[in-house]
N, C-alpha and C positions, 0 to 999 in steps of 0.2 A: 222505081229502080232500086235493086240493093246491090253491095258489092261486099262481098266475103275477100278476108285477104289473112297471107299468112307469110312474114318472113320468113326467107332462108338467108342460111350464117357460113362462115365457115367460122370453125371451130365450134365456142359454144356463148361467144357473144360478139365477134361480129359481125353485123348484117351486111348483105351485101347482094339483097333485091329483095322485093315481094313478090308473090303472086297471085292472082284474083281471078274470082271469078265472078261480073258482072250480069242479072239477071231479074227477074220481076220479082215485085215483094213476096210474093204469096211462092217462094222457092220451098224446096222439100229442103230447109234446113239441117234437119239431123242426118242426113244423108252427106248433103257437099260442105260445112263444116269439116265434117273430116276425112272428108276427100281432100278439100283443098290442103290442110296440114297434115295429111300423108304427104301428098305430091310435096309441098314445100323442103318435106325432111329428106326426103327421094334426092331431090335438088339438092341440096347439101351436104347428102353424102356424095353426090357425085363429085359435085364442084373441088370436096376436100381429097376425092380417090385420084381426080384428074390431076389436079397440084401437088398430090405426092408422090405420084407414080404413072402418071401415065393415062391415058384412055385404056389399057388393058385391067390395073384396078379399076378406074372406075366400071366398066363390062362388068365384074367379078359382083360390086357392089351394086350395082342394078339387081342383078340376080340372088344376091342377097336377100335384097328390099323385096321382088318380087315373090318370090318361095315363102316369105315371110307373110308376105299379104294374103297367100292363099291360104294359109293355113289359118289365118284368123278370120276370115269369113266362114 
């Protein structure tokens, strides 16, 4: 078994959960590495959209994140 993990913050130190993703040794590594710390960063902008304004920023900021992600693939 391995487990990949990547806190999320708010702001830009503190933590305030992980998240993982638990799986056989022999994982496609370079793949969910940074999958996992995308999603984690995803997670903390939300968390920080949602506490400053609302679930309507955080919407804004999902779509952010995503438009962003496609463009880097």
């Amino acid at each position: 078994m391995t487990m990949i993990a990547a806190p999320f913050k708010i702001g830009h130190e503190k933590i305030v959960g992980v998240l993982g993703v638990i799986g056989p040794t022999r994982l496609n590594y370079a793949r969910i590495i940074p999958t996992v710390d995308y999603t984690a960063k995803v997670v903390s902008t939300l968390i920080e959209a949602a506490g400053e304004a609302g679930s309507a920023a955080a919407f804004k900021a999902s779509a952010r994140y995503a438009s962003s992600s496609e463009s880097r693939r």
